[in-house]
Each structure stands twice: as structure tokens, then as C-alpha cells.
DONU-691837 format. One record per residue (C-alpha): residue in one letter; y, x, z. Coordinates in steps of 0.2 Angstrom, whole numbers, padded with zeros to 4 digits, always signed. Each point is the difference from the previous one (the first is absolute). Layout:
aYXZ;...
# end
This chain:
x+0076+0113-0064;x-0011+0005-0013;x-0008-0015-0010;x-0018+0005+0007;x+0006+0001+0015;x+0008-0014+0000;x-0017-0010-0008;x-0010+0004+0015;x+0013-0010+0011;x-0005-0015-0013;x-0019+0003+0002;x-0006-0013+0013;x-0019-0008+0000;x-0003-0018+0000;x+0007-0017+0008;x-0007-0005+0015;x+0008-0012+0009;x-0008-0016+0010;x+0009-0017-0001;x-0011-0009+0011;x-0006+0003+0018;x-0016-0010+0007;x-0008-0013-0009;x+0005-0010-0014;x+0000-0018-0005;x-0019-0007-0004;x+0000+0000-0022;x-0003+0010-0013;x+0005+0018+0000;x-0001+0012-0013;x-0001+0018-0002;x+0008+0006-0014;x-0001+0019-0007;x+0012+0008-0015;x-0017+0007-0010;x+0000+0019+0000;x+0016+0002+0006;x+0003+0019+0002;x-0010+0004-0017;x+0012-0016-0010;x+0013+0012+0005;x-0004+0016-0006;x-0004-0008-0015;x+0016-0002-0004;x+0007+0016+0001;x+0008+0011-0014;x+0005+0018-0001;x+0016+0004+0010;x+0013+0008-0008;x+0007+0009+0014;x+0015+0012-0009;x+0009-0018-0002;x-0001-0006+0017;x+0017-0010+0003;x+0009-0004+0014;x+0005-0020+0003;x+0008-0011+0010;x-0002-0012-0013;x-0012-0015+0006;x-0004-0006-0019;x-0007+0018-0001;x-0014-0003+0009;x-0010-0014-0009;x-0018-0002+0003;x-0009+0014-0013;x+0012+0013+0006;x-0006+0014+0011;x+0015-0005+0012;x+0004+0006+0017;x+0013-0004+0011;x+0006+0001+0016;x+0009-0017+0005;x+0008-0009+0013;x-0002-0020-0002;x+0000-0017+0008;x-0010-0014-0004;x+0010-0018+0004;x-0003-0007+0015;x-0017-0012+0002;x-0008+0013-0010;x-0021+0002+0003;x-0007+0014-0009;x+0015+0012+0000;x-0009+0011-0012;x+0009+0017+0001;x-0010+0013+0013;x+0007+0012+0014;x-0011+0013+0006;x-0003+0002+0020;x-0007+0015+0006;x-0014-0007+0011;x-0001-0019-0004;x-0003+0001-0021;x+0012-0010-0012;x+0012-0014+0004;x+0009-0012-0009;x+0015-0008+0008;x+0016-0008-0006;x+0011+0016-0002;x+0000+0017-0001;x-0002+0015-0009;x-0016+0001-0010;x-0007+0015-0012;x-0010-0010-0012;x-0004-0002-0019;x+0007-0008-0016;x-0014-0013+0002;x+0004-0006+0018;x+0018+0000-0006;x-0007-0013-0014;x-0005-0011+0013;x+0015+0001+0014;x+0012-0002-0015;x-0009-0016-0005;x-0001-0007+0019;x+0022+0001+0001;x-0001+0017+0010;x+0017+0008+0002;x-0005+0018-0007;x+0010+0015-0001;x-0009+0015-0007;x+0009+0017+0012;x-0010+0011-0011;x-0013-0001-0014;x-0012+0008-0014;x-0007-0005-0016;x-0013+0010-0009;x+0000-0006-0019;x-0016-0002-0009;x-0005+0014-0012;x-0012-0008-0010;x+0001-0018-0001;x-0020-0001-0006;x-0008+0012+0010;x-0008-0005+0018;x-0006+0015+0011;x-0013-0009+0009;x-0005-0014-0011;x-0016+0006-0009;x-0006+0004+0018;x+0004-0017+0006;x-0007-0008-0015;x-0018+0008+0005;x+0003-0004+0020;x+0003-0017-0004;x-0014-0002-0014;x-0014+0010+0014;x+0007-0012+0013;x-0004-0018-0011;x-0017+0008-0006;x-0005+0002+0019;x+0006-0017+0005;x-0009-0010-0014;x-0017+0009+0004;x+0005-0001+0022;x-0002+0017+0001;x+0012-0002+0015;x-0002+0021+0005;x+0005+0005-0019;x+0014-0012-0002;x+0009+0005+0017;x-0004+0018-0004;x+0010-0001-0017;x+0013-0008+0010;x+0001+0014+0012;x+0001+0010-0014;x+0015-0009-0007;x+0009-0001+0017;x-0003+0018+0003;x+0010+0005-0015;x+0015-0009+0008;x-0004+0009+0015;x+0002+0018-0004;x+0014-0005-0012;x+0007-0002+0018;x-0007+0014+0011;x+0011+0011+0010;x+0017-0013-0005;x+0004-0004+0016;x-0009+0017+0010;x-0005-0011+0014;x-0020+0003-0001;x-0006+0011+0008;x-0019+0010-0002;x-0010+0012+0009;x-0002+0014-0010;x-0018+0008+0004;x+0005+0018-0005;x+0017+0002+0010;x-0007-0008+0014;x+0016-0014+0001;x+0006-0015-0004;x+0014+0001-0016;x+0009-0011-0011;x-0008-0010-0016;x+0007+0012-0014;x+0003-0008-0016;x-0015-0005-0014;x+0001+0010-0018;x+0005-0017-0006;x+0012-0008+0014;x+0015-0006-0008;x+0015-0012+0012;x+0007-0007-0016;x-0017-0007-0006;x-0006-0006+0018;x+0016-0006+0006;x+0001-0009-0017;x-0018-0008+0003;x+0003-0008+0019;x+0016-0004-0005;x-0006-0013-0014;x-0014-0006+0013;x+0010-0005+0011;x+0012-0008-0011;x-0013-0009-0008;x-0005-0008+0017;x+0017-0004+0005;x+0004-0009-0016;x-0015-0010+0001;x+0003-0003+0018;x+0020-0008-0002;x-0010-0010-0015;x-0010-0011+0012;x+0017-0008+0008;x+0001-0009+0016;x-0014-0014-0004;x-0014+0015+0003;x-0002+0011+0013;x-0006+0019+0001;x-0011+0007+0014;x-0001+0018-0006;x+0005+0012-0013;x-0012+0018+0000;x+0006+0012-0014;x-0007-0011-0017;x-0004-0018+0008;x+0003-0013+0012;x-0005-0014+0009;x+0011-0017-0003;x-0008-0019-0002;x+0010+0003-0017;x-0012-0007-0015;x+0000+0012-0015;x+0008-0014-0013;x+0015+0002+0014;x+0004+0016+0001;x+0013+0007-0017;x-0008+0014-0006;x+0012+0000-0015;x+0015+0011+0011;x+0004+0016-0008;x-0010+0013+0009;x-0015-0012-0003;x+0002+0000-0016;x+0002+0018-0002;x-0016+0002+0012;x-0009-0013-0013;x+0004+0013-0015;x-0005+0015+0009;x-0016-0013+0006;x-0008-0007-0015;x+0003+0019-0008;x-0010+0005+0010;x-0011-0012+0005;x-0006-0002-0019;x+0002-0019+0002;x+0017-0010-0001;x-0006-0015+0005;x-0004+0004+0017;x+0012-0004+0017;x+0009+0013+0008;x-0004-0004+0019;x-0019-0005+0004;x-0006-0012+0012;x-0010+0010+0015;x-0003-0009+0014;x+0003-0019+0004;x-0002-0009+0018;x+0005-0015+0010;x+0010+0007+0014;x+0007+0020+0003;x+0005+0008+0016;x+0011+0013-0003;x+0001+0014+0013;x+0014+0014-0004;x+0001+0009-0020;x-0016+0005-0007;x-0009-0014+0015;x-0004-0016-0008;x-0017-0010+0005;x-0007-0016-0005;x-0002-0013+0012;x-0008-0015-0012;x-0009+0010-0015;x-0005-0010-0017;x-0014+0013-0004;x-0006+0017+0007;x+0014+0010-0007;x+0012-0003+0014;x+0016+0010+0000;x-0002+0014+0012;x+0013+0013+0003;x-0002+0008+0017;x+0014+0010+0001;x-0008+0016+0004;x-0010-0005+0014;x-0020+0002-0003;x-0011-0014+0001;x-0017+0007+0004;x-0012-0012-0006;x-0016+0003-0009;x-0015-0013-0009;x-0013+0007-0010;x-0007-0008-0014;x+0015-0013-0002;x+0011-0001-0012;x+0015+0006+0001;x+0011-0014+0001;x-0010-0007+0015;x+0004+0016+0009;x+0019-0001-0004;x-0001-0016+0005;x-0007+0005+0020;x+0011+0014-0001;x+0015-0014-0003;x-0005-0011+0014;x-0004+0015+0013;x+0020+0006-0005;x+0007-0016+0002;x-0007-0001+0017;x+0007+0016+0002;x+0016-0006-0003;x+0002-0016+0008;x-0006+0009+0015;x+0006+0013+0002;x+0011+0007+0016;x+0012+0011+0005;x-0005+0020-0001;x-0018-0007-0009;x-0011+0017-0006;x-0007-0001-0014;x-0013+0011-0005;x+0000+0010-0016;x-0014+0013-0012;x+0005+0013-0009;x-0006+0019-0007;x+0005+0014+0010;x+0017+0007-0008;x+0000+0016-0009;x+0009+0009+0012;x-0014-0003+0016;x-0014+0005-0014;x+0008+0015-0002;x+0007+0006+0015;x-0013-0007+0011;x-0015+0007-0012;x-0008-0020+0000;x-0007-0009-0015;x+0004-0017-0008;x-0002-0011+0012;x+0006-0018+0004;x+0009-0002+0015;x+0008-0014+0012;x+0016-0003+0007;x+0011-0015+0008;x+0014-0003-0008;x+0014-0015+0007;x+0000-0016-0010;x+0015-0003-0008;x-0001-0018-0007;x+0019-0005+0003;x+0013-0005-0016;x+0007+0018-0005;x+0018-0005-0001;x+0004+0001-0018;x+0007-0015+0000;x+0007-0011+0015;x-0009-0013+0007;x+0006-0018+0001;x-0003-0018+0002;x-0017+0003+0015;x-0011-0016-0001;x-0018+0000+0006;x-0014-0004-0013;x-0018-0006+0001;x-0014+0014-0006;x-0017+0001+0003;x+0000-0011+0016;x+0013+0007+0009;x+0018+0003-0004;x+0012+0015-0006;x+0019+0001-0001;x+0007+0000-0016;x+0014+0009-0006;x+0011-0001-0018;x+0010+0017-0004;x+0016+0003-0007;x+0008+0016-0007;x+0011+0010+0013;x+0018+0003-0005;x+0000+0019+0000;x-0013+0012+0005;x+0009+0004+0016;x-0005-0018+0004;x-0016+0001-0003;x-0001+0017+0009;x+0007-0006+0016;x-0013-0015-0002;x-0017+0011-0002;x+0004+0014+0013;x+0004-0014+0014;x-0015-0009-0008;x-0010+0014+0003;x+0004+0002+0018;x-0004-0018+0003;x-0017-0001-0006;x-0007+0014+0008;x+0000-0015+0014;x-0002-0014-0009;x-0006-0011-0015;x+0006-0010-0011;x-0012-0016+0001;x+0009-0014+0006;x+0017-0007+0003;x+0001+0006+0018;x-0003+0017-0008;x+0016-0004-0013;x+0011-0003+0015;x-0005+0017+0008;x+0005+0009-0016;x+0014-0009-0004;x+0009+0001+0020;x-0007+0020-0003;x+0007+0002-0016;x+0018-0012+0002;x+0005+0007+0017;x+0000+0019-0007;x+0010-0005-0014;x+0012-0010+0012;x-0001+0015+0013;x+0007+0012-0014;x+0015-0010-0003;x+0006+0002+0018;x+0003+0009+0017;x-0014-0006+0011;x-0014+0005+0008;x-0015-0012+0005;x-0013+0002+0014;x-0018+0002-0005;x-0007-0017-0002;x+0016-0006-0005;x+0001-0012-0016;x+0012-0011-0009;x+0005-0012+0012;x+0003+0013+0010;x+0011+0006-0011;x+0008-0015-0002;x+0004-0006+0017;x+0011+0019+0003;x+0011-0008-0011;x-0001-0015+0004;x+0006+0008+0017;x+0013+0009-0009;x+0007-0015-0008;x+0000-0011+0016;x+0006+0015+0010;x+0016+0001-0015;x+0003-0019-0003;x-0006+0003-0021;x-0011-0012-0009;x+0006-0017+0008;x-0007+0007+0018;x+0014-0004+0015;x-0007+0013+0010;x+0000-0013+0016;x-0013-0011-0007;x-0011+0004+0014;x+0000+0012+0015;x-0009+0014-0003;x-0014-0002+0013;x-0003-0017-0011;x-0002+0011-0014;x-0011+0013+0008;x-0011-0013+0006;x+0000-0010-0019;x-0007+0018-0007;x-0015+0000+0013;x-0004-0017-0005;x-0002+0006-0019;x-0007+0017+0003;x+0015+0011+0001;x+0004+0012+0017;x+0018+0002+0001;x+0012+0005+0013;x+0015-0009+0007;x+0009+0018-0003;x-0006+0003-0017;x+0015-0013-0004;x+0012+0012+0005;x+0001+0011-0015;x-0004-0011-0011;x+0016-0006+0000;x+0008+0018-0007;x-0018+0004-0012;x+0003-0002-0017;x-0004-0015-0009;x-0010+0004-0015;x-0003-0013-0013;x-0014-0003-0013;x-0013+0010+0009;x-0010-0010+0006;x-0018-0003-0010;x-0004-0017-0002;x-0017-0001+0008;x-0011-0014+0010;x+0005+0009+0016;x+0019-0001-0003;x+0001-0015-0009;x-0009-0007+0016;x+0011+0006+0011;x+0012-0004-0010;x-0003-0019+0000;x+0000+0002+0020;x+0017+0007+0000;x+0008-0012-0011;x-0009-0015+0011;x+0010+0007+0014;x+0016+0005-0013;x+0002-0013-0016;x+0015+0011-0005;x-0007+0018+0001;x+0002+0007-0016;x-0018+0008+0001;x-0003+0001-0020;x+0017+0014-0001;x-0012+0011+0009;x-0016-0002-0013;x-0002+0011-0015;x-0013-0010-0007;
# end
């Protein structure tokens, strides 16, 4: 594979990834941001000489200021948190799990290196410098940054986001047309075609420039240790109840983000991550969803996650209004129900302005509120947690072990809530009989009846194993009709002939789910049989 080629593979946008689900403890949480992120990076790059590109397998080739990119399959040790080495999905964004095969940067392979990952690079590229001392994009930083802190000190809010637009944008079309997934409507053919590439879209550069951001975050991220939590991580920040003075922003991709920093930046004295946002108490919906519950001031943390929130207040300022379009969102969340509409404004697309012969207008549309957790991570250790005068379930997260995990997960998740919300414990114990008994049904040969659960499942084999004499069962115990008539009493219609072939079925073991339904049933079973061997048949 050519090495250009072979770049875009490495080319990924930001980390997003949620940590936390529902609300969080009651103290102080801090919003943390890596200060001009995208622009730091293209600071920092030199002219490429591309005639001496080299092939490597060679992990000590790939040190942090080396245009670097490798495809790599790793492992991070077990008990791992922030696994930092991304696979792409095709619907579902990045994901980091515990092993696989990731195409990534020299940076990120900075960081896994330093976390104890098992790496072996499969294939690989280094593009050497050709000029040590020249910077293709600093100059223009240099003026982005310098227009951006003019604007600030003098709260010309319009200006100062304007430059940074400006500074973003350069990023952007360094990236157009990479991956060829956008699409626009082209008002002379008449049809929709592919983004094509930008007079200045370069892989190397842009792959080179997500690549450090996302290391950056991950480093800092492992830094903060078990004694902190993180809520959130969204491209260049995150939300932990980290202070600054704790987090170690000495690692080596900081550093080298410091240098390309302060160059920049004009002053060397100045932190490389920036306080944005600080509050009391978080909810955190899915990535790129986070709320504040308790705010300290009237910049609450507000990241919607796509949805609109449709609130107007003239003559206020505008920390008031983001402050009632917080609290109008987080009613929205704790409330909301299965198959909820929410309603959305837009513009009228190109395409019905031109093939419809309309104008510019605004128009409405319902669109189905998807506030659940997006799977990224798995959910673990459900507790429900005061907010607001009500309560929420809360859920910790956990990498999966490989992205067919974390696939199997999403997809089934996806089914589920189409029903269903994940508010409160009850809710928990639906997903996690839903999501348990199709693991379990894909290890065996049975079929269940609609309605059917876990215990259900249980008490076939149950059958089985009385039917066969396994599992310290007799088999003569009781009569059957005894049996028949014990399953009534806890819910269960059976048959005195459904013992018949039981007794030749097979008996599978390790199937089971551990769920409250089974383990209920379970507790029944061994009231009646102290020696049934009931936890052979659990897989959990």
C-alpha cells in the first residue's frame, strides 16, 4: 500500500468518549480545555521530506516529533481505563478497547508505550523532516493566535471566535475530501456528489494534527490516577473533579505540545490546558451530552448532544439564557420517554431550493430523542443517585475487550431502547436480562417462546439435569405433578410431559445469565434441592 494511502487509514478526528452516565457526586467539577488545540498542532509542523520516506517495524522509530504512522495490533494489561489506541467503526465513530488492531500515529504510540501496551507494529511509515527550522504553518498561527488574544482582552467575543474559525478552518480543508464520505449538492449538475479534495488537503499533515490531540488528551487523562474521576473527554478537553495542580502535565507529548505552545503563543509562561467551565454537580447523558445539575455561576457546562434547545430572552445576557436553556434540557432529560419527538429548526437544504425553485427559508421537523449512553464503553456498577429532586441511575464505564464486544453490545443496545430508557434500576434489569440472554442464546441450541426470560431458561435445564440425574439432582426427589404444581406457585407453566425429553436434551453449561430473575429462581430451586449444582450452569 502506498504510504498516502496508507496515511488516510491513520487519519481519525477527535476522542469522544463518555465515562460517566447520569449524574455525578455533589462537588467541584471542572472543565478543562488543551488551549488551541488544532492550531498548537499545526504549529509544529516542518517540511516533509517525502523521497526518504522509510519503512519500519521498529517501535523506537516512532518517537514523539516524528511524522510517524503505523498500523499496530496491541493490548493494554488488564484493569486498563483509558486504553488509548482508536479503532474506527463505520456507523458508531471511534472506540478504544483493550485489543485490536488500530491505524494510528507515532504520538499515540508515545502514549500506549508509556501505559505498558503490548505493541507490535504489522506495518509502518516514517517521513523524515527536511528542514529542521522551517515550520509550514507557523507565521499563520502566530497571527491566528496573536488576533484571537487581542479580541479576548477588549471581549470582542464575534472577533475572537471568528479568528478562531479562521484557525480551525485551515485544519479543516488540510482534511477535505480524506475520507470521501461527505457528500454535496452540486447546483449546476443537479445531484448530490462527493466532497473533492481542497487545493491544500494534505493526510500526512491532518492525520499528524488529530493524532497529537488525541494523544495529548489521553496522556493527561492516565495522569489523573484512580484518586479522580473523568466524566467526559470531547476532542481537546474534558470534565474530571481533577484540580489543575493534580494533573502531570510534564509527560512527553505535553511537553512537546508546550514547545509548539508557548512558540506560538508568544508567552512561555502560560499553562497548556485552560479552566472553562466549573460547577457543583454534572449529568452526563451520552458523548458530546453533559448538563449541569448544581452550577457555581451562569456558565454552566452545556453540551446537548445535537438536540436543539429552542429557548429565546431578549435583552438578557447571555449566560442567563444558557443558563434557562440548561435547566429546560435537563428536564428534558430526566423526563424523557420511550419514542419521545423532539422538535428541530433548520434552513431548507440546497437540494429542495433548487429542485423545488423555493428560497431560504427555515423549516420544522420532528426528530426522535436519542438521550441513551452510546455504547462506546460498557456500562457497569448501576446505582441510583439524587439530582434536582428526583433520582437518576448512574452508571461507571469500562473499556470493552475487543470491538466485536463492544459491537455486539451497541447493536443489541439499540434494539432495546427503542422501547425503553435507561432511568432507574428496574430499567438496568431490563437491559441486562435483554442483553445477557442473547449472549447466552448464541452459545447454545434452544429456542425460547416470546416472553420467555432467564429463568425460564434456567429451569429447561434445570429439567434436563433432574430429567439425567447431573448436578447432585436424584431425579426422584419429587413426583413430577409435585414439581408441575411448585412451578405454578413461582410463575412458571409447565407440563408433567415436558419431563420427558428432558431426560435425552442436552445439557449445556455456563449459559445461563446471571440476572434477578434467575438467580431468584434459582434460590427457589435450591430451597427445594441444597445439592443442585445450579452455579455450573451460570456464565456470569
Amino acid at each position: 500500500m502506498a504510504s498516502e494511502e496508507f496515511v488516510k487509514n491513520t487519519y481519525h478526528g477527535g476522542v469522544n468518549n463518555c465515562h460517566q452516565i447520569g449524574p455525578t457526586t455533589i462537588e467541584t467539577w471542572y472543565d478543562y480545555d488543551a488551549q488551541s488545540c488544532y492550531t498548537t498542532a499545526l504549529n509544529g509542523i516542518k517540511t516533509l521530506d517525502y523521497a526518504n520516506t522509510f519503512m519500519s517495524t521498529k517501535l523506537e522509530d516512532y518517537c514523539e516529533d516524528v511524522m510517524g504512522f503505523a498500523r499496530v495490533k496491541f493490548e493494554f494489561p488488564k484493569g486498563t481505563c483509558y486504553p488509548s489506541l482508536p479503532i474506527r467503526t463505520d456507523k458508531y465513530g471511534l472506540v478504544y478497547p483493550l485489543k485490536g488492531v488500530s491505524w494510528c500515529t507515532s504520538h499515540e504510540l508515545v502514549v500506549a508505550n508509556t501505559m505498558g501496551a503490548t505493541l507490535k507494529i504489522l506495518q509502518g511509515f516514517v517521513i523524515p523532516w527536511a528542514d529542521e527550522n522551517h515550520y509550514v504553518f507557523r507565521e499563520f498561527m502566530q497571527l491566528v493566535r496573536a488576533k484571537r488574544k487581542e479580541y479576548k482582552a477588549s471581549n470582542n467575543i464575534f472577533y475572537e471566535k471568528l479568528w478562531k474559525e479562521i484557525g480551525n478552518s485551515l485544519y479543516g480543508k488540510l482534511a477535505q475530501g480524506l475520507r470521501c464520505n461527505k457528500t454535496g449538492f452540486d447546483i449546476f449538475l443537479q445531484y448530490s456528489k462527493k466532497l473533492p479534495p481542497s487545493a491544500i488537503t494534505n493526510g500526512y499533515y491532518a492525520s499528524y494534527t488529530t493524532g497529537l490531540a488525541r494523544a495529548l488528551m489521553f496522556e493527561q487523562m492516565v495522569s489523573i490516577g484512580d484518586k479522580y474521576e473523568i466524566v467526559s473527554v470531547t476532542t481537546d478537553g474534558y470534565l474530571t473533579n481533577a484540580p489543575m495542580s493534580e494533573i502531570k502535565l510534564d509527560g512527553s507529548i505535553s511537553n512537546l505540545f508546550r514547545k509548539f505552545f508557548h512558540v506560538m503563543n508568544g508567552n512561555t509562561t502560560e499553562e497548556i490546558i485552560e479552566e472553562k467551565h466549573r460547577v457543583m454537580q454534572l449529568i452526563s447523558m451520552k458523548t458530546r451530552g453533559q448538563l449541569t445539575a448544581i452550577p457555581i455561576d451562569t456558565n454552566p457546562v452545556l453540551a446537548r448532544a445535537g438536540v436543539q434547545v429552542r429557548i429565546k430572552k431578549k435583552d438578557e445576557k447571555l449566560g442567563s439564557l444558557k443558563l434557562d436553556q440548561n435547566d429546560y434540557f435537563t428536564g428534558v432529560y430526566l423526563g424523557r420517554e420511550p419514542g419521545q419527538k423532539h422538535e428541530r429548526k433548520s434552513l431548507i437544504s440546497t437540494r429542495k431550493m433548487f429542485t423545488h425553485q423555493t428560497d431560504m427559508v427555515s423549516v420544522e421537523t420532528e426528530q426522535r430523542l436519542n438521550l441513551e449512553a452510546d455504547f462506546k464503553r460498557n456500562l457497569v456498577n448501576p446505582k441510583m443517585r439524587a439530582v434536582l429532586g428526583t433520582e437518576h441511575i448512574h452508571l461507571d464505564t469500562q473499556p470493552f475487550e475487543t470491538i466485536e464486544d463492544m459491537l455486539y453490545a451497541r447493536i443489541r443496545f439499540d434494539v432495546w431502547r427503542k422501547n425503553n430508557c435507561l432511568k432507574t434500576l428496574v430499567d438496568w434489569d431490563s437491559w441486562q436480562e435483554f442483553y445477557l440472554m442473547s449472549l447466552a442464546l448464541c452459545k447454545i441450541k434452544m429456542r425460547l417462546k416470546d416472553g420467555e426470560h432467564s429463568g425460564h431458561l434456567l429451569l429447561r435445564l434445570f429439567l434436563r439435569a433432574y430429567g439425567q440425574a447431573e448436578l447432585g439432582l436424584q431425579g426422584d426427589e419429587y413426583t413430577r405433578k409435585e414439581l408441575v404444581a411448585k412451578f405454578a406457585d413461582w410463575g412458571y407453566s409447565y407440563k408433567t410431559s415436558d419431563f420427558t425429553p428432558a431426560k435425552k436434551a442436552p445439557l449445556y453449561l455456563g449459559v445461563v445469565p446471571r440476572t434477578e430473575r434467575s438467580s431468584h429462581l434459582a434460590s427457589l430451586l435450591l430451597s427445594l434441592f441444597p445439592d443442585f449444582d445450579v452455579e455450573s450452569l451460570y456464565f456470569n
